[in-house]
MARDO-45539 format. One record per atom (N, C-alpha, C, O): x negated, y, z negated; residue in three letters. Coordinates in steps of 0.001 Angstrom, whole numbers, plus 500000, padded with zeros to 6 digits. Example, Ala and Ser with C-alpha at 12.3 -4.5 7.8 and 13.67 -1.06 7.14 Angstrom:
BEGIN
486810494310492200ALA
487700495500492200ALA
486800496700492200ALA
485764496681491535ALA
487150497750492920SER
486330498940492860SER
487100500030492130SER
486591501138491961SER
***
This chain:
BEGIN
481681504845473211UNK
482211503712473943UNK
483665504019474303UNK
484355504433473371UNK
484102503917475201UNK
485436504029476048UNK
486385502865475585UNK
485852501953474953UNK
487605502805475807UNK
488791502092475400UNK
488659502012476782UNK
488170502728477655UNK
489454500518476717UNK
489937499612478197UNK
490732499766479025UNK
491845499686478505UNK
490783499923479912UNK
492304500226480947UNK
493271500015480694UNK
493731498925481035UNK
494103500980479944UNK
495387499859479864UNK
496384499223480873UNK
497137500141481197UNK
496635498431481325UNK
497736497522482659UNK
498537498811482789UNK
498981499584481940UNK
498581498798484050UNK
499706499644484970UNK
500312498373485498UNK
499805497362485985UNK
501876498825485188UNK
502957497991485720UNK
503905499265486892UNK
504315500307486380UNK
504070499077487950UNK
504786499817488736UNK
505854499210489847UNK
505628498385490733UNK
507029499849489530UNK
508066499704489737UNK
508657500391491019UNK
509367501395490971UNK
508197499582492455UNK
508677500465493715UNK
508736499185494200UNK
508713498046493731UNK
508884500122496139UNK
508133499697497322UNK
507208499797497446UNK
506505500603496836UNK
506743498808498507UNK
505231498778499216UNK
505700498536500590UNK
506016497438501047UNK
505713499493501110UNK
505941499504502802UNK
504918499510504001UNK
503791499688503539UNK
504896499359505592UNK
503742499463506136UNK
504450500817506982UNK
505507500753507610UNK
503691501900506847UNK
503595503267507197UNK
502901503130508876UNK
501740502796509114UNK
504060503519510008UNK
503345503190511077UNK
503326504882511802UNK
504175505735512060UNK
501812504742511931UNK
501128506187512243UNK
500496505895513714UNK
499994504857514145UNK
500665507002514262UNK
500088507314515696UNK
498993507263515885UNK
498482508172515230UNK
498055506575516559UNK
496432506609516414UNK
495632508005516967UNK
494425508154516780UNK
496433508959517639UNK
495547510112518223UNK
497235511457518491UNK
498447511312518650UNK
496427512438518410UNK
497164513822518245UNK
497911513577519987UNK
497247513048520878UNK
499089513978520167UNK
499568514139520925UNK
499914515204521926UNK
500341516142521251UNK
499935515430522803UNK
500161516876523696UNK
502043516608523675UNK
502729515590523577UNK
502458518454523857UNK
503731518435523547UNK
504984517803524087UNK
505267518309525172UNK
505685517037523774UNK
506568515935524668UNK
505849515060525027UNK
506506514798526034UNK
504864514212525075UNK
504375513078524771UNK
504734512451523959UNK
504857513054522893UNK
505102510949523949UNK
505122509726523400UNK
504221509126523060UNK
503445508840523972UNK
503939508758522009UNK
502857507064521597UNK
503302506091521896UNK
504391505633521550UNK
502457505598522640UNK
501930504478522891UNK
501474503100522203UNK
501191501992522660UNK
501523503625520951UNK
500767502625520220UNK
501100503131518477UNK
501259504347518362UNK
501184502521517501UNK
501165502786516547UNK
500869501505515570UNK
501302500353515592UNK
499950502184514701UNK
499147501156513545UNK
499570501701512519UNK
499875502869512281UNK
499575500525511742UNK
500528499798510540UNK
499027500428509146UNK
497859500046509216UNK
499519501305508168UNK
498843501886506498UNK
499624500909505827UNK
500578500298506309UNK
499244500824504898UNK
499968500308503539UNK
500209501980502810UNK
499379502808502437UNK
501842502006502818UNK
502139502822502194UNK
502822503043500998UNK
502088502590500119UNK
503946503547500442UNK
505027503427500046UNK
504418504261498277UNK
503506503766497614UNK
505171505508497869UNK
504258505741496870UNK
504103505231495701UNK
503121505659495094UNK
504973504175494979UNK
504226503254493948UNK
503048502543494415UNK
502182502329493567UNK
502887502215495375UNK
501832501115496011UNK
500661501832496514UNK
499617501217496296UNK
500489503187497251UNK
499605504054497122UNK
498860504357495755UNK
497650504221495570UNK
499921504849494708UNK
499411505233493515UNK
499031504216492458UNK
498743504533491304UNK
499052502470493108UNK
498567501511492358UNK
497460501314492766UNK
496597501163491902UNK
497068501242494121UNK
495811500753494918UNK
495023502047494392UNK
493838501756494225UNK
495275503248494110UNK
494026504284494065UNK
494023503820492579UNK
492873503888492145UNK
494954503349491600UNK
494709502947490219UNK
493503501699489909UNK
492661501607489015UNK
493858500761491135UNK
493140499987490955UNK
491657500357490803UNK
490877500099489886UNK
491452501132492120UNK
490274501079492645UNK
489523502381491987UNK
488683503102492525UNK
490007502461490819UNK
489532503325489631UNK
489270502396488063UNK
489145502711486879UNK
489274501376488692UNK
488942500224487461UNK
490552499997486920UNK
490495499026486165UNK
491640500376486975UNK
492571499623486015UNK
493373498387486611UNK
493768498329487775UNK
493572497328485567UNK
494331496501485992UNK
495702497095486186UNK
496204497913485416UNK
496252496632487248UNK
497271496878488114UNK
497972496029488714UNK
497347495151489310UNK
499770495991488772UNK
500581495352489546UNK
501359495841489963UNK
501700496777489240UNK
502108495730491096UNK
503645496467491674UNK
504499495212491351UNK
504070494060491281UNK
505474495526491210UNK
506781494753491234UNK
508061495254492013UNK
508829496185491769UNK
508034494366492989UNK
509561494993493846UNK
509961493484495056UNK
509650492293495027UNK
510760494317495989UNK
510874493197496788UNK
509906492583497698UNK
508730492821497422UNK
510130491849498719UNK
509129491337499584UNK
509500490322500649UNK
510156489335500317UNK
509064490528502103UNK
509430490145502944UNK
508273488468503287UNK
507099488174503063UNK
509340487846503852UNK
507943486268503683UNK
507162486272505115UNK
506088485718505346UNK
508133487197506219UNK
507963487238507576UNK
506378488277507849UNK
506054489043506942UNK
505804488226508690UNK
504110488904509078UNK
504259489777508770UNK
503272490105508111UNK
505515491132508824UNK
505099492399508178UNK
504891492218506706UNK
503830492587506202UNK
505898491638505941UNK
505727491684504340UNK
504620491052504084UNK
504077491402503036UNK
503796489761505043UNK
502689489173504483UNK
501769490356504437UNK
500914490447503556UNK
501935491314505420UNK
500713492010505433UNK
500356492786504361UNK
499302492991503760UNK
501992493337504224UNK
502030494334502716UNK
501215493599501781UNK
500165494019501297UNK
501852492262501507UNK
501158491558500403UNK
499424491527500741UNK
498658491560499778UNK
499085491487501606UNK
498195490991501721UNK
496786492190501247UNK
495726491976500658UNK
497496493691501926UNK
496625494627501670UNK
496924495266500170UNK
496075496018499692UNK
497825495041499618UNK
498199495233498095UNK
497030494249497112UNK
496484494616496072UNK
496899493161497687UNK
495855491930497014UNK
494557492991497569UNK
493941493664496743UNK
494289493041498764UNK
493350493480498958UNK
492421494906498216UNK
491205495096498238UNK
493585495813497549UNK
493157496610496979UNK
493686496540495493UNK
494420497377494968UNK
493146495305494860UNK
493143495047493701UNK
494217495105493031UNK
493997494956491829UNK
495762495326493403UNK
496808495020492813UNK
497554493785493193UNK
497642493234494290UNK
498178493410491795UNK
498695492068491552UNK
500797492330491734UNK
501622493146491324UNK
500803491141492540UNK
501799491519493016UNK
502934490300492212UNK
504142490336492445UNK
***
């Protein structure tokens, strides 16, 4: 029988990582760019989570649509914020 997850508490950012949707030809501009949940405490909590452990980040946070989102995809991948 296995011992229980123990709580991960992590101590960062959680940022939204804005990436280019398609490879570019040289001197070209994007056009467009979509919003990851990034930031590497918050990466390395969400893959914690979603390996069974309870998990939270603790840091700052914006109340305006980008920070909701952070929050929102941080909840979404099982860490407690």
């Amino acid at each position: 029988m296995s011992e229980p997850a123990r709580p991960i508490l992590g101590l960062g950012e959680a940022i939204a990582d804005l990436i280019c949707g398609r490879r570019l030809a040289d001197g070209e501009s994007p056009a467009r760019f979509f919003p990851h949940l990034g930031g590497a405490r918050a990466t390395v909590a969400v893959a914690s989570a979603r390996r069974g452990a309870p998990v939270a980040l603790v840091g700052g946070g914006g109340s305006d649509p980008g920070g909701r989102w952070v929050s929102e995809g941080l909840a979404a991948g099982g860490v407690g914020t």
